[in-house]
N, CA, C and O atoms as a DFTB+ gen file, in Angstrom:
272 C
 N C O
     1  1      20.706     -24.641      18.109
     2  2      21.084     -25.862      17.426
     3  2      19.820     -26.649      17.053
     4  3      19.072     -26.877      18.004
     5  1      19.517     -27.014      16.097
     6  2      18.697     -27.869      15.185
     7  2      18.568     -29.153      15.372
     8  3      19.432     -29.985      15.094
     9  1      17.274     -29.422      15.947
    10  2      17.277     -31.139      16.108
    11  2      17.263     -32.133      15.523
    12  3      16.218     -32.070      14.875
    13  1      17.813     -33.194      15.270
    14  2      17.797     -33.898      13.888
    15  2      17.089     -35.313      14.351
    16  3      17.070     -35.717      15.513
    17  1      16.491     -36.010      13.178
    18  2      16.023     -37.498      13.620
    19  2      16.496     -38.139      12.009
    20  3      16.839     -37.671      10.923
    21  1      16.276     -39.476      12.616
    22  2      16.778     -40.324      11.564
    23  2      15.406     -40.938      11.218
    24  3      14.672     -41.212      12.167
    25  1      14.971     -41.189       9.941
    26  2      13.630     -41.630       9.326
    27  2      13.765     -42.705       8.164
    28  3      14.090     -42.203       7.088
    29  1      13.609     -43.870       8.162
    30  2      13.321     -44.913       7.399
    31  2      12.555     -44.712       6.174
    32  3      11.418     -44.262       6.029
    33  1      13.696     -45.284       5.028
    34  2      12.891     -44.785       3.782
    35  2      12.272     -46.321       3.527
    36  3      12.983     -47.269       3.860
    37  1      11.086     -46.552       2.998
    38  2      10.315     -47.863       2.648
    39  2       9.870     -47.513       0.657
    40  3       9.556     -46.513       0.012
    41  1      10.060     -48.776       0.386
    42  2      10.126     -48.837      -0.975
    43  2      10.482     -48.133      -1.687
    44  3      10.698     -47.029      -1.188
    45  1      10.788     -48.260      -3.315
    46  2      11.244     -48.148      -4.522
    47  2      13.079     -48.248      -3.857
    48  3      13.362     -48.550      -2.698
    49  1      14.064     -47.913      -4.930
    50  2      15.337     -48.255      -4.830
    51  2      16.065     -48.184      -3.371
    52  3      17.011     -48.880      -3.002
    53  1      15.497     -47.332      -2.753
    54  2      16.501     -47.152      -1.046
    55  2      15.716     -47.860       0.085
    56  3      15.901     -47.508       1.250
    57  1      14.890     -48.796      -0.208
    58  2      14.132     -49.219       0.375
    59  2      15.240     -49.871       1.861
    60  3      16.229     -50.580       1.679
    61  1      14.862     -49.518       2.914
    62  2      15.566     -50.006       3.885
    63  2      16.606     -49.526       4.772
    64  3      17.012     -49.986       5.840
    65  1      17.088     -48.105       3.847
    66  2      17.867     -47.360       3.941
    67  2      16.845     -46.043       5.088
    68  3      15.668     -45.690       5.160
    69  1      18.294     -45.650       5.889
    70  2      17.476     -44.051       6.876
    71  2      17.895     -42.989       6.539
    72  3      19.062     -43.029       6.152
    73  1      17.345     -41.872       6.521
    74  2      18.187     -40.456       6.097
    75  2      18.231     -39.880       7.802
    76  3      17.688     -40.301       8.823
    77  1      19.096     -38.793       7.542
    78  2      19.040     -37.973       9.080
    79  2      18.191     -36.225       8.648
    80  3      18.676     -35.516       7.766
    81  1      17.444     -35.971       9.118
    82  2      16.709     -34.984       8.452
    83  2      16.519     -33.972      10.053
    84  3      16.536     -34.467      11.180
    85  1      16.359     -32.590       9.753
    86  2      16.513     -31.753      10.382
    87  2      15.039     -31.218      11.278
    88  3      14.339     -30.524      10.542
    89  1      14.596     -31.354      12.328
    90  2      13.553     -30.798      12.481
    91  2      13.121     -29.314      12.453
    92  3      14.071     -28.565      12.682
    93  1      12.369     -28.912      12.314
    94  2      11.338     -27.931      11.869
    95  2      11.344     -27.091      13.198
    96  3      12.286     -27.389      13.932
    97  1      10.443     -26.032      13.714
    98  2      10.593     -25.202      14.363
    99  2       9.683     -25.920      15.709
   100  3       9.770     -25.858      16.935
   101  1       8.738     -26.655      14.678
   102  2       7.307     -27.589      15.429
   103  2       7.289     -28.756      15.783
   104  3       6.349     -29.346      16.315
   105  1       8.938     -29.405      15.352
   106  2       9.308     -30.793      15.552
   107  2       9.008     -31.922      14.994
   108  3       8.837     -33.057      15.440
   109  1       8.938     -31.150      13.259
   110  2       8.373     -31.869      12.462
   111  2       9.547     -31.785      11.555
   112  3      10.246     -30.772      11.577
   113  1       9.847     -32.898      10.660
   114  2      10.582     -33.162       9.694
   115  2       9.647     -32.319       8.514
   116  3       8.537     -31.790       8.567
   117  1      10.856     -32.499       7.231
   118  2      10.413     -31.811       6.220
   119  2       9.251     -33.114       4.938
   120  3       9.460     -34.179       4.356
   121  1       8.581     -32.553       5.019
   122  2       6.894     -33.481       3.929
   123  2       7.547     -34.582       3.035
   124  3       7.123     -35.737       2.995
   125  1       8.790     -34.049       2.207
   126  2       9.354     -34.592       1.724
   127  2      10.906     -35.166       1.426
   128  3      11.826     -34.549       1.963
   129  1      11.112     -35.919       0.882
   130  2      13.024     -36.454       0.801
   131  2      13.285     -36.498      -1.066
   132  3      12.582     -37.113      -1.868
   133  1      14.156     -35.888      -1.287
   134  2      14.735     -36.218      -2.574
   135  2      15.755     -37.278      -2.163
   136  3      16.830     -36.944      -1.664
   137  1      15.465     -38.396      -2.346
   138  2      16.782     -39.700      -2.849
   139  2      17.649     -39.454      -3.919
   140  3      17.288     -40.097      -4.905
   141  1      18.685     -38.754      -4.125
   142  2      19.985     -39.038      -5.345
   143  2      20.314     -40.138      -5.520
   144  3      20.804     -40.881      -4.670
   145  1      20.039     -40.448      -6.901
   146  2      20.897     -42.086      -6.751
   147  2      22.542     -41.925      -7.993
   148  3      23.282     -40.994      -8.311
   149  1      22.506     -42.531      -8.135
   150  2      23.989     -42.385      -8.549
   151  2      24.655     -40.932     -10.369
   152  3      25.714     -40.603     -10.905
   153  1      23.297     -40.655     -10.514
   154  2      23.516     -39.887     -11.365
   155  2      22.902     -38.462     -10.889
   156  3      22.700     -37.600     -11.744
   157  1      22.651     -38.253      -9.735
   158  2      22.273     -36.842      -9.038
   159  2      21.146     -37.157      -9.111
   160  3      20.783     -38.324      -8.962
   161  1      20.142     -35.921      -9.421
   162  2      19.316     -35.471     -10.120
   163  2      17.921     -36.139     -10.920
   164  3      16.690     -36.171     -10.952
   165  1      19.449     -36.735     -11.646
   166  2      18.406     -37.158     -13.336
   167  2      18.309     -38.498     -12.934
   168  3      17.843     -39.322     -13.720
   169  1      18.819     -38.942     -11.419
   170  2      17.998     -40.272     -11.075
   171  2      17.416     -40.351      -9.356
   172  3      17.701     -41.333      -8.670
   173  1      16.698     -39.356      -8.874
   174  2      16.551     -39.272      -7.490
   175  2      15.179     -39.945      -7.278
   176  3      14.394     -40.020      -8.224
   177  1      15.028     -40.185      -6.685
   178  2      13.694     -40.709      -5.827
   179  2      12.797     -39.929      -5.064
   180  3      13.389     -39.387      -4.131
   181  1      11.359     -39.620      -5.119
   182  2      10.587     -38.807      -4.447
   183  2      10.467     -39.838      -3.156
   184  3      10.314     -41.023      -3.450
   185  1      10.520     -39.506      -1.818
   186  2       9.966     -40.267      -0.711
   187  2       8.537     -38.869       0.036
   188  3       8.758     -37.659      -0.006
   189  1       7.600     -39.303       0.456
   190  2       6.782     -38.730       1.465
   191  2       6.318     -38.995       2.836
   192  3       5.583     -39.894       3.246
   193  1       7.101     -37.683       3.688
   194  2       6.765     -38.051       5.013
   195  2       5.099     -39.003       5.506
   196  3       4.026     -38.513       5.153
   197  1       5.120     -39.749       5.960
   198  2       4.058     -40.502       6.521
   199  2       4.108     -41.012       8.175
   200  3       5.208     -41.424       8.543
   201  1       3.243     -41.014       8.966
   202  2       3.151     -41.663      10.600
   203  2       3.277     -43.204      10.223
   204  3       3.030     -43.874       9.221
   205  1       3.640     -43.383      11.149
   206  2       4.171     -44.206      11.648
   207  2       3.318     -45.562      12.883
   208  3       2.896     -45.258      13.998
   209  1       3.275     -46.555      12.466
   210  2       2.728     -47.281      13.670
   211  2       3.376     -47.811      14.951
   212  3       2.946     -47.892      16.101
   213  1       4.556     -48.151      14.388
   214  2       5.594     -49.291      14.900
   215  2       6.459     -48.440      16.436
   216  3       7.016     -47.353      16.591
   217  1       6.233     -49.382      17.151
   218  2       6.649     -48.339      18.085
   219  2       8.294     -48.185      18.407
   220  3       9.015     -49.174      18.538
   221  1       8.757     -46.874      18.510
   222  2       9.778     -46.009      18.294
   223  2      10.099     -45.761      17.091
   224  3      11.252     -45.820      16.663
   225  1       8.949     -45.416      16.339
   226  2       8.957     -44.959      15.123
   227  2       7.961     -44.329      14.773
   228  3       6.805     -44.747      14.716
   229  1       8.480     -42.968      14.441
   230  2       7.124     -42.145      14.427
   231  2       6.725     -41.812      13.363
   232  3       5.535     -41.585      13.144
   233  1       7.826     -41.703      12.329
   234  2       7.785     -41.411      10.963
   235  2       8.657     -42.419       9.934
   236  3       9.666     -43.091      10.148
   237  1       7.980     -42.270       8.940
   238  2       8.782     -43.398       7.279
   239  2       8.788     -42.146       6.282
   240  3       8.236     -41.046       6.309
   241  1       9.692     -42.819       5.350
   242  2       9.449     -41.637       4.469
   243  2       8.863     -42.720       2.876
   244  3       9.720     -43.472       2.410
   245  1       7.674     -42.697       2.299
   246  2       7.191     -43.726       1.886
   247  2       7.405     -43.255       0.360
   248  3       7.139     -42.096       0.041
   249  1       7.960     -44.317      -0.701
   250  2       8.737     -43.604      -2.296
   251  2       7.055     -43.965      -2.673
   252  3       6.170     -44.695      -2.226
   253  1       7.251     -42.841      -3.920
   254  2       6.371     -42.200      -4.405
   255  2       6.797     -42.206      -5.605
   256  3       5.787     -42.233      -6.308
   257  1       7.923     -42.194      -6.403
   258  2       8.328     -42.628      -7.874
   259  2       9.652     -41.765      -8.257
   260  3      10.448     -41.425      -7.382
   261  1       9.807     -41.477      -9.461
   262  2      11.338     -40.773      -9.936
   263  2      10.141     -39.341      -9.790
   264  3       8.920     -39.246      -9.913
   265  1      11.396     -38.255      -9.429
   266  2      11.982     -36.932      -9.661
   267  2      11.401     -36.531     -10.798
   268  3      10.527     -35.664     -10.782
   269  1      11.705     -36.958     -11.614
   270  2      12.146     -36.919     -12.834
   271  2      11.274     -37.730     -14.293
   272  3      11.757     -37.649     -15.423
């Protein structure tokens, strides 16, 4: 069974919002998040894994611009 964590997205449209993302073999989340926003695809959001300072928080996922 696959460990999952929940990671805080910071800026552009989902700003504030957490995804639940799957860990890795190494206990690492995946580099990146596609955000869907209401038209799939042709409006998602790039986020990039980044550390974290804040404590009980190890990771953000920090937007980076459109998909698209």
């Amino acid at each position: 069974m696959a460990s999952t964590v929940q990671i805080p997205l910071v800026g552009g449209a989902a700003d504030g919002e957490t995804v639940t993302v799957e860990l890795d073999s190494n206990g690492r989340p995946p580099l990146t998040h596609h955000h869907l926003g209401s038209k799939g695809l042709a409006e998602a959001q790039i986020y990039e894994l980044e550390s974290d300072e804040q404590p009980g928080r190890e990771w953000v996922y920090a937007w980076r611009g459109p998909a698209v």
